[in-house]
C-alpha positions as CSV (number, residue, x, y, z in Angstrom):
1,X,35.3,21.8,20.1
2,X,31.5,21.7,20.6
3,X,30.0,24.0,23.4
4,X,28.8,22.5,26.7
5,X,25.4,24.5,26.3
6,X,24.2,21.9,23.1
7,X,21.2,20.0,23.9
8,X,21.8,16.6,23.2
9,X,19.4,14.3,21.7
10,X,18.1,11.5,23.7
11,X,16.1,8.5,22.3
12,X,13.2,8.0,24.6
13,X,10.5,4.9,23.9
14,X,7.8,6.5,26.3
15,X,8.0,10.1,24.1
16,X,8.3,7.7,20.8
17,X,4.8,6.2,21.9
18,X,3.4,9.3,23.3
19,X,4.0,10.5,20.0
20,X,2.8,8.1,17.9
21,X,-0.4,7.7,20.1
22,X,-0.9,11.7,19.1
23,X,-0.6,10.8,15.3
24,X,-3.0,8.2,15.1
25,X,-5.6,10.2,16.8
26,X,-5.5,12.9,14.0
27,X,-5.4,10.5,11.4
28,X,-8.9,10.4,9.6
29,X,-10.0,6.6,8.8
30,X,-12.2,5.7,6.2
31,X,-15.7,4.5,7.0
32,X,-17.3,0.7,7.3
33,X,-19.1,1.5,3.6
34,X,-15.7,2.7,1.8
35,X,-13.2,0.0,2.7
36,X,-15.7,-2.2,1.3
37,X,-16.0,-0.3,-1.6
38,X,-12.4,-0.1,-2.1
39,X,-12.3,-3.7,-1.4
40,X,-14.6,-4.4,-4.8
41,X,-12.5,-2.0,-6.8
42,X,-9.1,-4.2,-5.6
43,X,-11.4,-7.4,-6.4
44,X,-12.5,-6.1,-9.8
45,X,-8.8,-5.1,-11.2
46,X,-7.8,-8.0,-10.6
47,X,-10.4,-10.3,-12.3
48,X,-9.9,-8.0,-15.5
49,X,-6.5,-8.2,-15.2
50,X,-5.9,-12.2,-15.0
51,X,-8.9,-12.1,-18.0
52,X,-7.1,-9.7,-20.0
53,X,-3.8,-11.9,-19.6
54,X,-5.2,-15.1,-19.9
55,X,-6.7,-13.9,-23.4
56,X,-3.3,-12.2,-24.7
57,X,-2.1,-15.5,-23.9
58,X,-4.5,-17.2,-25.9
59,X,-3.8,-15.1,-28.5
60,X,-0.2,-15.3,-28.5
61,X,-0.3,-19.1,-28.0
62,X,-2.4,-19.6,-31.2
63,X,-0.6,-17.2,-33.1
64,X,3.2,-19.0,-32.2
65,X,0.8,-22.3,-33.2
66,X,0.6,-21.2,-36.8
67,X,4.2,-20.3,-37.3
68,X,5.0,-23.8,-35.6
């Protein structure tokens, strides 16, 4: 059977937010200046993406027209 010297594993919610508060400090966030730049980029996919699809749309929809 198992040995009596094993370590068990306890779950403890202090170490878990000990832990985590560690983590966060080494994690590097981006600057002011590059989540709004990131924020245009998001912005600016999306525009061309809703044109892009409302013209194949257009497309499409003219082109099932004439076979109609």
């Amino acid at each position: 059977m198992a040995s009596s010297n094993v370590k068990e594993n306890k779950f403890s919610i202090s170490k878990f937010f000990r832990s985590v508060k560690s983590e966060i400090k080494k994690v590097t966030w981006p600057t002011r200046k590059d989540v709004w730049n990131y924020t245009l980029v998001v912005l600016a996919m999306c525009a061309f993406s809703a044109i892009t699809i409302g013209l194949l749309d257009t497309v499409f929809k003219f082109l099932f027209n004439l076979l109609a």
